[in-house]
Backbone as a printed PyTorch tensor [residue, N CA C, xyz], in Angstrom:
tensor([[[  0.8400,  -1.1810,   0.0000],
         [  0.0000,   0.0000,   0.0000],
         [  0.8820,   1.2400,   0.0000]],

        [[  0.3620,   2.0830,  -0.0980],
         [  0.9890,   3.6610,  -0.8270],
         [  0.8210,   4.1840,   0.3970]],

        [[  1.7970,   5.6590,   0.7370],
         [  0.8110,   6.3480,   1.6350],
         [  1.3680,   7.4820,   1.1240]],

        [[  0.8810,   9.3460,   1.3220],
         [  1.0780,  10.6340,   0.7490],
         [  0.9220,  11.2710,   2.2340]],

        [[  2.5400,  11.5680,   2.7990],
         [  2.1880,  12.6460,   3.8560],
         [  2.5010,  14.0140,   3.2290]],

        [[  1.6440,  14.7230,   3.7090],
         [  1.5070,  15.7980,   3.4090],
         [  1.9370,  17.0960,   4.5770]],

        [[  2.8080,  17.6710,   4.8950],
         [  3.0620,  18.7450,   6.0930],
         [  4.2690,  19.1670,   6.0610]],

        [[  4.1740,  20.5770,   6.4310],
         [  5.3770,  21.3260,   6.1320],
         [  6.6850,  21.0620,   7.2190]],

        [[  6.4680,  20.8010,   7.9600],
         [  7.1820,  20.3810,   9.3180],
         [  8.0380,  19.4430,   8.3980]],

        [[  9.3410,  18.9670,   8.4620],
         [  9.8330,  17.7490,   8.0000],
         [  9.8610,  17.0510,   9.4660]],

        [[ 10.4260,  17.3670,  10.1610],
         [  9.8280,  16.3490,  12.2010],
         [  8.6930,  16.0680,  11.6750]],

        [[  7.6280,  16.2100,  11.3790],
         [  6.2280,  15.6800,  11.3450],
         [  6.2670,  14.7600,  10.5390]],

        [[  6.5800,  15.3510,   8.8540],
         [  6.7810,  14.4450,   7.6970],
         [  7.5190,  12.9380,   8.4600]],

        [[  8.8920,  13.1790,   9.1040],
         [  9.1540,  11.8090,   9.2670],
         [  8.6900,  10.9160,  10.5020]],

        [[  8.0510,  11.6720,  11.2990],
         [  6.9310,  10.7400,  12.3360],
         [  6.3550,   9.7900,  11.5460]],

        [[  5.5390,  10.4990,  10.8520],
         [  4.6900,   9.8380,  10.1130],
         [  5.2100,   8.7550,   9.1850]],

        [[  6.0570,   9.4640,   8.4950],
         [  6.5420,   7.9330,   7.2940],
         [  7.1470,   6.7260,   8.3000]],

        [[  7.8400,   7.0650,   9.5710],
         [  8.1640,   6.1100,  10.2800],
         [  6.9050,   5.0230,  10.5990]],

        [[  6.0970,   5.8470,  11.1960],
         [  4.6440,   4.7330,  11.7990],
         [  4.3870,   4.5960,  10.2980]],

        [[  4.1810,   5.1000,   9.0420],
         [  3.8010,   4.3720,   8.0140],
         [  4.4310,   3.2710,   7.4370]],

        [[  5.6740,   3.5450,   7.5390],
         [  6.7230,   2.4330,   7.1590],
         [  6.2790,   0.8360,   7.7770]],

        [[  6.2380,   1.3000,   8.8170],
         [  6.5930,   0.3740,  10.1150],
         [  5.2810,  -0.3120,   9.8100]],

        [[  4.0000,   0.2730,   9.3240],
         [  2.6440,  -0.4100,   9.2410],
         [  2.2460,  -0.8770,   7.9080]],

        [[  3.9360,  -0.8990,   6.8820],
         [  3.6400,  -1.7940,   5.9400],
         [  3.5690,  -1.1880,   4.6890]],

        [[  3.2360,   0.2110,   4.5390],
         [  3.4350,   1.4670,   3.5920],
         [  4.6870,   2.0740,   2.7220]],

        [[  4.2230,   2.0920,   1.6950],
         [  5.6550,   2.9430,   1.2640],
         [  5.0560,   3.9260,   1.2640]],

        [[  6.3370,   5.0450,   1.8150],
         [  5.7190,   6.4200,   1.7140],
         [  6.2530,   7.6960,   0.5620]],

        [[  5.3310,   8.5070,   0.0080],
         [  5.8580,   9.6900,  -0.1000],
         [  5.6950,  10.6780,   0.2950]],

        [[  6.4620,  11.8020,   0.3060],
         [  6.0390,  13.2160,   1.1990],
         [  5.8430,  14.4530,   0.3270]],

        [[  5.4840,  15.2380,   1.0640],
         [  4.8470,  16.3000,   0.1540],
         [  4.8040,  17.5610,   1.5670]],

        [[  5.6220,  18.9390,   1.1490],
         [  5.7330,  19.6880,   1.7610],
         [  4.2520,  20.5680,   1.9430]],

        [[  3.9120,  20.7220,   0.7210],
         [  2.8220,  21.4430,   0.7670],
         [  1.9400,  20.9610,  -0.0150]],

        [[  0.9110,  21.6620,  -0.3210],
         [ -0.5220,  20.8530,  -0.8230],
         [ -0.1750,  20.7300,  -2.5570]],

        [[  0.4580,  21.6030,  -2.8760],
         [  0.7120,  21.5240,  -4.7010],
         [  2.0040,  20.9150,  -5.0610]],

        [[  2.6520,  20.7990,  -4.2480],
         [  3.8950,  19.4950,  -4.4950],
         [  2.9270,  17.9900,  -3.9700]],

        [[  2.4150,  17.9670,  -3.1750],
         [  0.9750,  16.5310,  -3.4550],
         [  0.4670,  17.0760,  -4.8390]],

        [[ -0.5560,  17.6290,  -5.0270],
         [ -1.1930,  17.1740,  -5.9760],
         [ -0.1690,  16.8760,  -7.1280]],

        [[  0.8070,  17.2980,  -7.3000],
         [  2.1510,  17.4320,  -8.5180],
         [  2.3680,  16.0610,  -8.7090]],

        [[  2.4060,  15.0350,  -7.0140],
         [  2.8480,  14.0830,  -7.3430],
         [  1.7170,  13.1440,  -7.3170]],

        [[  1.0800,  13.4420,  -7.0300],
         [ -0.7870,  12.1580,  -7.6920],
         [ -0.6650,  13.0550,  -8.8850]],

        [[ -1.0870,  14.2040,  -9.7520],
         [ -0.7320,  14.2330, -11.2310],
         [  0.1080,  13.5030, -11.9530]],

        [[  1.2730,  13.3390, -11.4610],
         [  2.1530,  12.8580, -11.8450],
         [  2.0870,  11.3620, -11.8830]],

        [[  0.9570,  10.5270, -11.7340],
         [  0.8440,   9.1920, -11.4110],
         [  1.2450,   8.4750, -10.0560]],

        [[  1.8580,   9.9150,  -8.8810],
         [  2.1730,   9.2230,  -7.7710],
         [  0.7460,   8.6000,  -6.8600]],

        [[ -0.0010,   7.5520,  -7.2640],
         [ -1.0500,   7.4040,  -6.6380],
         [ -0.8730,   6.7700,  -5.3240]],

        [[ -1.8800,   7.4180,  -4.5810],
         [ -1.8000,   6.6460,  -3.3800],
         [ -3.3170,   5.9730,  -2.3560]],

        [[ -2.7680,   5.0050,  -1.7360],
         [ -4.5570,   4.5070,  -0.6890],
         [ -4.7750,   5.5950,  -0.0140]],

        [[ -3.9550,   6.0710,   0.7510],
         [ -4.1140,   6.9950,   1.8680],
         [ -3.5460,   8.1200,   1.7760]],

        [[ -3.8230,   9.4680,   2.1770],
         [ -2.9740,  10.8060,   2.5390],
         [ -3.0880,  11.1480,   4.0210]],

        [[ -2.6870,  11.6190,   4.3190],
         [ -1.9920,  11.9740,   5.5200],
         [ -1.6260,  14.0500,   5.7050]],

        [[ -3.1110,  14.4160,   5.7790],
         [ -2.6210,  15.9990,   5.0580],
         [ -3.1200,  16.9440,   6.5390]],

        [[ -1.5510,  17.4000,   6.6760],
         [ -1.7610,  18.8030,   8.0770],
         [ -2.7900,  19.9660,   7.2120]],

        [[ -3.5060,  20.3300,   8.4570],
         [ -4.7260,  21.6800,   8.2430],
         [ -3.3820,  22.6450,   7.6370]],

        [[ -2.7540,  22.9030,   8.0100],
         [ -2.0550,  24.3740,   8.1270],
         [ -0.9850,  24.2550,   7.0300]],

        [[ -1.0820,  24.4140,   5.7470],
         [ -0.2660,  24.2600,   5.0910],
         [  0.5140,  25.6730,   4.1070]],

        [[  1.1090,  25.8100,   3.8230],
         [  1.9120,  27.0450,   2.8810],
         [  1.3080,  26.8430,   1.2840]],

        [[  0.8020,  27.6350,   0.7460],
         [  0.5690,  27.7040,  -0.7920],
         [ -0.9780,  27.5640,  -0.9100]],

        [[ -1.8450,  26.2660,  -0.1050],
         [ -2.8960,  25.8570,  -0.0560],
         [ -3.1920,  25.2110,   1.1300]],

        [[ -4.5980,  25.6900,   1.7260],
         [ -4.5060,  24.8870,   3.4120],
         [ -4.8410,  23.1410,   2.7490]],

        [[ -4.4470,  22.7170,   3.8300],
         [ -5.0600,  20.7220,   4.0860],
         [ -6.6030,  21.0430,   3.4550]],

        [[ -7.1700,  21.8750,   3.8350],
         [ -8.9030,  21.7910,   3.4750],
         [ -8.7750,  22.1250,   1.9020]],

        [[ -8.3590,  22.9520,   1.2970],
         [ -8.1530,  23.2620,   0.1290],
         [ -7.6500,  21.7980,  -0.8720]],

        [[ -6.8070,  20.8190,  -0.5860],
         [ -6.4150,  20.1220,  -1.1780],
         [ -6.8540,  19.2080,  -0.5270]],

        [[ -7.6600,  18.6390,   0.3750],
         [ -8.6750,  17.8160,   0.2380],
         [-10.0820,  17.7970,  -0.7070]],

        [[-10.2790,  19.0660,  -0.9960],
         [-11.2630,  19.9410,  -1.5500],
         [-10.8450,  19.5850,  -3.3990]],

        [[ -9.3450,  19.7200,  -3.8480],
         [ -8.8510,  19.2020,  -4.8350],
         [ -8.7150,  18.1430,  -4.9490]],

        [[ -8.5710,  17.2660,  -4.2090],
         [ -7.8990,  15.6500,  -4.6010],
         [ -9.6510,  14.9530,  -4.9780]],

        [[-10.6450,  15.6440,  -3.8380],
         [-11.9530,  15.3880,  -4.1750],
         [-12.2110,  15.6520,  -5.4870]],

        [[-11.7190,  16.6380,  -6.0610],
         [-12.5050,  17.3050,  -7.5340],
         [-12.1030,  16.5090,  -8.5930]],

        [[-10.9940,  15.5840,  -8.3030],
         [-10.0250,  14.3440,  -9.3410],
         [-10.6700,  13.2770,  -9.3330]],

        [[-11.7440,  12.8350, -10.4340],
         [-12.3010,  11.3660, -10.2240],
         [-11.1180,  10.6390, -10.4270]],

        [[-10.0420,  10.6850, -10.7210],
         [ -8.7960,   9.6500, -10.1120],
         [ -8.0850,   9.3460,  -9.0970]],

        [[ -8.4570,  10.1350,  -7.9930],
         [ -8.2300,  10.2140,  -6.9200],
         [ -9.6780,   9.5700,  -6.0300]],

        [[-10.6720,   9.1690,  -6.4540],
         [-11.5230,   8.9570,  -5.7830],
         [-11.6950,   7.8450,  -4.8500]],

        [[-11.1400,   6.7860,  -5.2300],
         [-10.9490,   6.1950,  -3.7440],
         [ -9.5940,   5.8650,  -2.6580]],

        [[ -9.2670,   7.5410,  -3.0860],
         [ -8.0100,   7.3160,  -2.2390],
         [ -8.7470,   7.9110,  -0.9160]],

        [[ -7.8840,   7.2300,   0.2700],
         [ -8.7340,   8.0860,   1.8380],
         [ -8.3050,   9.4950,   2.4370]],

        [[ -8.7010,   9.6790,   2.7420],
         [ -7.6880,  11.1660,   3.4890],
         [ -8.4340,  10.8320,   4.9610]],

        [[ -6.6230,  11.0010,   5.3520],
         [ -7.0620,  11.6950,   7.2420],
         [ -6.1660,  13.1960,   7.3120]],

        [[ -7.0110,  13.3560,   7.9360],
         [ -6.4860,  15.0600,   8.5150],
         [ -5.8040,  15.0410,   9.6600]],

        [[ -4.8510,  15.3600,   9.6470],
         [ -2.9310,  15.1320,  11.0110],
         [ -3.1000,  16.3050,  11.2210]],

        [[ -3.5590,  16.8900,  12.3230],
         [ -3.6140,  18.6290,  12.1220],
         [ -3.5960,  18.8690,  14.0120]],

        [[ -3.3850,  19.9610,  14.3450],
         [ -3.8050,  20.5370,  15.4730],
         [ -5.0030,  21.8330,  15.7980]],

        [[ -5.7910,  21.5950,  14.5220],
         [ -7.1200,  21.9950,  14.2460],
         [ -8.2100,  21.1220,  15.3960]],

        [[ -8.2720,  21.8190,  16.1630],
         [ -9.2640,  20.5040,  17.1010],
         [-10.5450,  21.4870,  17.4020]],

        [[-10.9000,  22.1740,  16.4830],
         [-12.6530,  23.1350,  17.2360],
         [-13.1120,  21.7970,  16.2960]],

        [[-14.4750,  21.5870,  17.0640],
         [-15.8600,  20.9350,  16.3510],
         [-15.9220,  21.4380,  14.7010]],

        [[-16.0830,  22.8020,  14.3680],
         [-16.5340,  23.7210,  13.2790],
         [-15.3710,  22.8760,  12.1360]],

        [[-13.9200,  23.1740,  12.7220],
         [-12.9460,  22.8940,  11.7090],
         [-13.3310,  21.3100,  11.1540]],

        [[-13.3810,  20.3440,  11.9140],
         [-13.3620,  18.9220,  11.5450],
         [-14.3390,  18.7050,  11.0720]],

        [[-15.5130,  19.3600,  11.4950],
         [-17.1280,  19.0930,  10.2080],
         [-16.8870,  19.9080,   9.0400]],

        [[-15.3870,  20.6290,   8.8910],
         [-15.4080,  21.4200,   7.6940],
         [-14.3150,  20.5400,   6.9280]],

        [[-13.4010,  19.7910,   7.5200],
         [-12.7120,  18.5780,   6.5150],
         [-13.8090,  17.3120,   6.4680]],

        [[-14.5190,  17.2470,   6.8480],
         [-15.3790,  15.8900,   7.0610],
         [-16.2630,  16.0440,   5.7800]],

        [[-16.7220,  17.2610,   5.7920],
         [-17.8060,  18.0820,   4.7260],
         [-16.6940,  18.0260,   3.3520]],

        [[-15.7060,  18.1670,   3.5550],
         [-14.8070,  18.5260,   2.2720],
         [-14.3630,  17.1180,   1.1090]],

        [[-14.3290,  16.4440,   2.6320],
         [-14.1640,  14.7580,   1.6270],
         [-13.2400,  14.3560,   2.4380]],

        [[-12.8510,  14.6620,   3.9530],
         [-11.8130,  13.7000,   4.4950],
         [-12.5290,  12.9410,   5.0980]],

        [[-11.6570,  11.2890,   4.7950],
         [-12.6970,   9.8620,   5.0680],
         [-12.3990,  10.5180,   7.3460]],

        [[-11.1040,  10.7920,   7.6900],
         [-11.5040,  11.1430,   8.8940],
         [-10.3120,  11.8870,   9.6080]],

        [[-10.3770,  12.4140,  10.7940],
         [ -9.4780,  13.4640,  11.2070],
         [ -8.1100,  12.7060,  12.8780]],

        [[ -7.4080,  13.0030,  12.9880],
         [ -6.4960,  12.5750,  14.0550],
         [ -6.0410,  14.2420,  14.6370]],

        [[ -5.9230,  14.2260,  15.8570],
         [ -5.7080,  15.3950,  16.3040],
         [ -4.2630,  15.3950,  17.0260]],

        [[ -3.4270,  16.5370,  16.5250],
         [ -1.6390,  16.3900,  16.9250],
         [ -2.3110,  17.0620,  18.5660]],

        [[ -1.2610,  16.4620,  19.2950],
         [ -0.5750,  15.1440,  19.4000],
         [ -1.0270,  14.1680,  19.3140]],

        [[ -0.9030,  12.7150,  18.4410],
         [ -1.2320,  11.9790,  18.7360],
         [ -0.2020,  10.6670,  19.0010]],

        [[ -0.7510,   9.2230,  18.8610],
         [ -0.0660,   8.4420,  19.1110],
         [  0.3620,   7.5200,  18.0690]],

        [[  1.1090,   6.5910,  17.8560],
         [  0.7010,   6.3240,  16.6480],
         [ -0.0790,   5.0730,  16.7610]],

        [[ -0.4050,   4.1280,  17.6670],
         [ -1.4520,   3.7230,  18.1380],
         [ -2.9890,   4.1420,  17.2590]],

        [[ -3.0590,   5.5950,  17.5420],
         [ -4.5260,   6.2780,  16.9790],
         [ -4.6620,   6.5560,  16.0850]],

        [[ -2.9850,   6.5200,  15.1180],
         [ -3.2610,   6.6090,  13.8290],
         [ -3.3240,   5.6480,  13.0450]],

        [[ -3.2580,   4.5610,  13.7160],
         [ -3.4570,   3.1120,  12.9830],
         [ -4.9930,   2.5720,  13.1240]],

        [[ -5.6880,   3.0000,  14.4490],
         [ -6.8110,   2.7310,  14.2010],
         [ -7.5400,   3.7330,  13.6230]],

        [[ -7.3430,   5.1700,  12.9590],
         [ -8.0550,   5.4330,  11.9500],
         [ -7.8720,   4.8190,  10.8370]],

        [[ -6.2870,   4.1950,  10.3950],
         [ -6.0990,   3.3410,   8.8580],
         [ -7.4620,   2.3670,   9.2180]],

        [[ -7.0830,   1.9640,  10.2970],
         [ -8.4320,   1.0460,  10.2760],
         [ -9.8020,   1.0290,  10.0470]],

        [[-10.0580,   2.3400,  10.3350],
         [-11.4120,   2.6020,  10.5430],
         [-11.5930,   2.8700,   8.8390]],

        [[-10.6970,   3.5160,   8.0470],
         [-10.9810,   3.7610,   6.6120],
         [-10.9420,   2.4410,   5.8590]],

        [[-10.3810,   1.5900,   6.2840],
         [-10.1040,   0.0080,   5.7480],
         [ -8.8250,  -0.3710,   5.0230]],

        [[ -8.1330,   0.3270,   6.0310],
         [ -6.6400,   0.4330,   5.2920],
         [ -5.6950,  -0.3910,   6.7770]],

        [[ -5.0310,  -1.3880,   6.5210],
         [ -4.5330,  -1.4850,   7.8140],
         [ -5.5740,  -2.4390,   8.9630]],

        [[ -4.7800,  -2.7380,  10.0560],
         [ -5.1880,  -3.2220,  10.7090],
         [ -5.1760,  -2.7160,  12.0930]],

        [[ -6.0410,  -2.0190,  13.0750],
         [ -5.8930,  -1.7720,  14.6250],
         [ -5.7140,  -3.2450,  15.6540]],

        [[ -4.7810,  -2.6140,  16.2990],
         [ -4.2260,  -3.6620,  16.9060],
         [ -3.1360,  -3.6450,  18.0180]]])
């Protein structure tokens, strides 16, 4: 399985590819939201993304909002890795097309049972 982290942080970027690695994923990264879409244009397809709210060029909501508008992208999942935690924000990625949201800090424990919950992966 594929995975697309998405966040400007590189500390974050490699949290993540680590617990992705480790859960069986190859990963690629993506600083900001238009170096992702560059690389799903580009045929970098992936099961899952992995996209921070707060991004440079285009927010996480914006390019969830795009990857939605790509019927080639359509059954890829998105979770939202963000420290966006009001109610308003997460019914506004939920509304946008993210399959579901993880709130920084987390564990990586919790980010395996959202792979799970999208049907990616196994909680465990």
């Amino acid at each position: 399985m594929r995975a697309l982290v998405v966040d400007d942080s590189r500390a974050m970027r490699a949290i993540l590819k680590k617990i992705m690695t480790e859960a069986g994923f190859e990963v690629a990264e993506a600083a900001h939201g238009g170096e992702a879409l560059a690389i799903l244009d580009e045929g970098g397809t992936a099961d899952v993304a992995l996209v921070d709210w707060n991004l440079p060029e285009m927010s996480g909501l914006e390019l969830v909002e795009a990857v939605r508008s790509r019927a080639a992208l359509a059954t890829m999942r998105v979770i939202m890795v963000t420290t966006e935690i009001e109610r308003e924000q997460m019914a506004k990625a939920l509304a946008a097309g993210a399959d579901e949201y993880v709130m920084k800090p987390f564990t990586p424990q919790a980010l395996l049972d959202k792979l799970a919950l999208v049907g990616l992966g196994a909680a465990g």
